[in-house]
C-alpha positions, 0 to 999 in steps of 0.5 A: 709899664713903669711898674715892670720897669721897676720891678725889673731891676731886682733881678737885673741888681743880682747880676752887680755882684759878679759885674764887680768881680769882672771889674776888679772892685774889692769892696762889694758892700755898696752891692749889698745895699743896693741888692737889699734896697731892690728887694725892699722896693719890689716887697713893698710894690706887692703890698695890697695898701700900697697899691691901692695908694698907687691907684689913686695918687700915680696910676702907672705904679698901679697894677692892673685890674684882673679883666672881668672875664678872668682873662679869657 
């Protein structure tokens, strides 16, 4: 579950941009970095070594293991 909470605030960081428009902030630079950092964690999240590293050190990040019935 942790795992989807963290990928989720990607897709929810692309919203930053037009919630700085409606709130007047001039200067978006700080929504940059914050979009660039969330797509940076959910790449590294995809990454086969780090998920191993996730299985042994802090399972909850780990992605689950594929049902040995392929899901049927």
């Amino acid at each position: 579950m942790l795992r989807n909470i963290v990928a989720y605030i990607p897709p929810v960081a692309i919203m930053l941009p037009e919630a700085a428009k409606a709130a007047g902030v001039e200067r978006v630079a700080w929504v940059a970095g914050i979009l660039a950092v969330a797509g940076g964690i959910t790449r590294v999240l995809a990454v086969p070594s780090v998920n191993a590293f996730f299985q042994q050190v802090f399972p909850p990040l780990a992605a689950a293991p594929k049902p040995p019935d392929g899901g049927r």
